[in-house]
N, C-alpha and C positions, 0 to 999 in steps of 0.2 A: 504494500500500500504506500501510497506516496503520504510522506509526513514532512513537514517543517521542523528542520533540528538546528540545537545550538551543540556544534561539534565540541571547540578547541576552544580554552579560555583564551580566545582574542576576538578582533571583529569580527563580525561575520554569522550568516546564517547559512544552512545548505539544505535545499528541496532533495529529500533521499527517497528511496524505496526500503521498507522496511516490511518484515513479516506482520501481520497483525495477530493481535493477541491470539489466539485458538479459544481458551478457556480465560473464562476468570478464577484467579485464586480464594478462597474460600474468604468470604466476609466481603469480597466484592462484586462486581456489576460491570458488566460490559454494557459501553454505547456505541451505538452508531452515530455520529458527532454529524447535526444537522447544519448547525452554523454555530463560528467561532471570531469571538473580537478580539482586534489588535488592540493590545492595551501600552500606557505609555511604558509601564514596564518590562513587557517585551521589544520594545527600543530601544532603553536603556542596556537590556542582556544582549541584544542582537551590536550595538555599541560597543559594548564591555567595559560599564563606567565602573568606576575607580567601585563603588560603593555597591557592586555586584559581583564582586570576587568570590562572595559566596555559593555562587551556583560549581566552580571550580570543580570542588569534589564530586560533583554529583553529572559532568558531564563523560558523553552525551547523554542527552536529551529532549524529547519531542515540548519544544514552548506550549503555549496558549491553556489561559487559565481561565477564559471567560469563555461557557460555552455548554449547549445543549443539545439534545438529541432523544433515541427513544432507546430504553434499555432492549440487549438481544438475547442476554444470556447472564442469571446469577449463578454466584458461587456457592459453596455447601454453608447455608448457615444463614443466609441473608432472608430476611422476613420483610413484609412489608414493600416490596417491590415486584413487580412480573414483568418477563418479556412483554414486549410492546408500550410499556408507559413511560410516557414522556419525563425528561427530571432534566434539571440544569446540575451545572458541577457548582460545588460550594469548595473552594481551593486549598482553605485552608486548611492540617492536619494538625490537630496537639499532643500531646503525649499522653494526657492523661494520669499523672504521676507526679510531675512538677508540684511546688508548693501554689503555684498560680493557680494549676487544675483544681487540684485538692479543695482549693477553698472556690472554687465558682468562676473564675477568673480566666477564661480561656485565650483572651486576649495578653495576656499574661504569662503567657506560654513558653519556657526557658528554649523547649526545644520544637521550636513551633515548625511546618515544613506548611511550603506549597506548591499544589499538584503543579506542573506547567514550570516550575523554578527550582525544585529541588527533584519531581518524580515528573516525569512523562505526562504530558498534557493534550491538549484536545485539537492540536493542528495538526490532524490526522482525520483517517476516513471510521478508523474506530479507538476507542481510548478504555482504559482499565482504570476505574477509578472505587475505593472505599465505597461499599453502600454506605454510610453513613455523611459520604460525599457528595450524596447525590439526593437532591431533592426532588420531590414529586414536583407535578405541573397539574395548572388545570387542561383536561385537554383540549381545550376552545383557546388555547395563548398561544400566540405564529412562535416558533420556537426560535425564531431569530430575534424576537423582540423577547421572548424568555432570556434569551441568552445577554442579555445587558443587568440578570440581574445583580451580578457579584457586583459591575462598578457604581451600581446607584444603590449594592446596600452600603458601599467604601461614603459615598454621598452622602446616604444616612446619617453613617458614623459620626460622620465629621460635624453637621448641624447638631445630632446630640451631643456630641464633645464640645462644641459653641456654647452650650446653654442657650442660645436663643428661644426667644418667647415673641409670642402673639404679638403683636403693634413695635417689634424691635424695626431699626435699621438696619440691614448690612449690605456691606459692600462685599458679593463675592470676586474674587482675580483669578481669572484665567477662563477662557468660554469654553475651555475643551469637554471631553466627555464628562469630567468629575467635576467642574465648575457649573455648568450645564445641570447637572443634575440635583448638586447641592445649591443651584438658586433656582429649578423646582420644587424641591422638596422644601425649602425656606419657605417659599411663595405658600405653596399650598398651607403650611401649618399658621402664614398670615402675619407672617413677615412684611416689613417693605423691600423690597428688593432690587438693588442695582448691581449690575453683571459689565464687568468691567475686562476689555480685551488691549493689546497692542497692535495695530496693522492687522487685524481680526474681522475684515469687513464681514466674508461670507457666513465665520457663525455666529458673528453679532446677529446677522439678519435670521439666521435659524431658529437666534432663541424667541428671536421677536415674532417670529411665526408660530412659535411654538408657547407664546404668553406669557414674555419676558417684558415688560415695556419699558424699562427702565436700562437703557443698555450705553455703553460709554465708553470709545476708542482713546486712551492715552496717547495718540498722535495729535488730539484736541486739545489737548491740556494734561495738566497734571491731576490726580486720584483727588487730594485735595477741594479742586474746584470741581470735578465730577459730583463729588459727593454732596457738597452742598448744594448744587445745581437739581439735580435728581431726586435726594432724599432731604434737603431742608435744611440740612443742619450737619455732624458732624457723626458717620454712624456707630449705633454700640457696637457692632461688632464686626470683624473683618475676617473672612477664611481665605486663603490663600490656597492657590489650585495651579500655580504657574510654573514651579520647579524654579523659579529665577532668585536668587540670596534676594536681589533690593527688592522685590514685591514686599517681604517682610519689613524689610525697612520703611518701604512704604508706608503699609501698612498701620504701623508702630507709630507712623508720623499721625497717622488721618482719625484712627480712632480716637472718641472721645476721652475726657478723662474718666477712668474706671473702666472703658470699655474692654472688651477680648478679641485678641488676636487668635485665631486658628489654624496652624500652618499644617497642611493635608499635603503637600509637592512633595515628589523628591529630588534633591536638590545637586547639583553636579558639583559644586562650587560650596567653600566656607561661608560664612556669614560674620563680618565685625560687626557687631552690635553695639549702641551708645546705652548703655544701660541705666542713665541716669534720665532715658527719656522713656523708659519704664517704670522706674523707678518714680520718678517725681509726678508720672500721670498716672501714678499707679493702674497703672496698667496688666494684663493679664497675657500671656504668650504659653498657648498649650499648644502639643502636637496631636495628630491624630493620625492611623493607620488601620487598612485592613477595613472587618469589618463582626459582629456581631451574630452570633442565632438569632436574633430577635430583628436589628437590621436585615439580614438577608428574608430572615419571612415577612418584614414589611416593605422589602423590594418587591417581591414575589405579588404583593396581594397589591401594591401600587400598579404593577406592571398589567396583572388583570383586571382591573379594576378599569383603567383608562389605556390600553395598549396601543389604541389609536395616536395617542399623546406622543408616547416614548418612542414609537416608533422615529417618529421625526429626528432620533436622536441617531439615526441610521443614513450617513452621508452617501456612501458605499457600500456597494456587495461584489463581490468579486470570487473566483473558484479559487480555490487551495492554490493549484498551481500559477497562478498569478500573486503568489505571498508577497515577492520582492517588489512588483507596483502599490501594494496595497501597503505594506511598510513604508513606502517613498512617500504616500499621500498620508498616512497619518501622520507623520514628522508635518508634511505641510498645514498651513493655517486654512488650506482651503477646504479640509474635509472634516467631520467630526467624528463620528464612530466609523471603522473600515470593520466591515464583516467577511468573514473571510468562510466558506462553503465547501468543505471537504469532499463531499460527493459530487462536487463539480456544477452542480445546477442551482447556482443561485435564484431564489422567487422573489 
């Protein structure tokens, strides 16, 4: 089967032929991978940023961690799932042992893995993944649009790591998929919302198609004057979705005093911090990653609830073997989510 692999810790990615599974091993679940998205973290691995040396040990390996399909075959022991029902992959794996696990805390996880970065993931025509990895679907949700829900439960995370509340301000930074999503999810919970890009014409105008109205190119001006312009006033809170050090700096600048910064990127580059302009606006700088059981089943039921919505979050579809255009355009500002379709027939 043809699969998308990260061979050799250096650049590069390479379209292989690879056996596909036969069997799955017992406590797991074969799928047949409907549609899979290019996430920025597989640009980074396909890269080999400084701050992804950790996949090293564990290469190679098949990427793609956001992605769904219908199960073909369980292993001995698996309950709860039958050939033919649809489920999305949930990526992440804990130990279950840790002192994080022990006490409830899976985010917390010492030795935490995920499928697509440390185990074989779903840019392939079939993927082997934990049932416990795999969530059910309803079967009425396009499993392409299923398949968005890992990054918009990371979305979730991150407005609940904000504390944001009802009638707040924020300013989210970055329009891409994870910005995108965490200023619908802000919106919906009744937020005010401004979605802030650089040189970002075409997903500025995505999100405004999609019930953004408050939307704001930094080619204009600086975040500062955005913000007042748009929201009024100076917003409580600021999440950061850009991977860029000065968004946070930005950031740091524009929130009000007392407000929260939420930095969600990951970041290629250090950060010098003025910490007396935390300090003195007592200010709040939290990070956030990954994503939650409780996020991912409120992506889930977001996703079928309004799938028409999220859909819009689908710039591109593209077959498997087209991976290396479909990576070129998600690095670009012109596309938003690149979906990438193992079985070759994109719908």
């Amino acid at each position: 089967m043809l699969a998308l692999r990260k061979i050799i810790p250096a650049a590069g990615i390479q379209l292989t032929d690879e056996p596909a599974p036969a069997t799955p091993a017992p406590g797991h679940v074969l799928i047949a991978v409907h549609a899979a998205g290019i996430c920025g973290s597989d640009l980074h691995a396909e890269g080999w940023d400084a701050s992804y040396g950790f996949m090293a040990p564990c290469l190679p390996l098949t990427l793609g961690h956001e992605f769904a399909g219908h199960v073909t075959a369980v292993g001995a022991g698996v309950t709860g799932l039958g050939v033919g029902d649809p489920v999305v992959c949930a990526p992440t794996l804990t130990c279950g042992t840790c002192a994080a696990c022990r006490a409830g805390d899976p985010q917390g996880c010492t030795a935490r893995r995920i499928i697509g970065l440390h185990l074989d993931g779903g840019f392939a025509p079939v993927a082997s993944i934990p049932a416990a990895n795999a969530h059910a679907l309803p079967r009425d949700l396009a499993l392409d649009v299923a398949a968005l829900a890992e990054p918009l439960a990371v979305a979730i995370t991150a407005v609940d790591v904000s504390g944001l509340r009802p009638g707040d301000r924020v300013a989210v930074l970055g329009p891409g998929p994870i910005g995108l999503g965490i200023a619908l999810v802000a919106q919906a919970r009744g937020a005010h919302v401004l979605l802030v890009g650089l040189d970002d014409g075409p997903r500025l105008d995505r999100a405004r198609a999609m019930g953004i109205a408050a939307c704001a190119d930094l080619r204009d001006g600086p975040l500062q004057d955005a913000a007042v312009r748009h929201l009024g006033r100076a917003p409580d809170a600021v999440i950061e979705a850009t991977g860029h050090p000065q968004s946070v700096t930005d950031a740091l600048q524009t929130v009000r005093s007392g407000g929260v910064v939420t930095v969600a990127g990951i970041h290629h580059d250090s950060l010098s911090l003025d910490l007396n302009l935390l300090v003195r606006g007592k200010k709040q700088l939290r990070g956030t990653h990954d994503s939650t059981p409780a996020t991912f089943a409120e992506a889930i039921a977001r996703l079928a609830a309004d799938p028409g919505l999220y859909a819009g979050m689908i710039s591109h579809r593209l077959p498997l073997s087209q991976a290396r255009q479909g990576f070129d355009l998600a690095r670009s500002r012109a596309a938003q989510k690149v979906m990438l379709f193992p079985q070759e027939t994109p719908e």
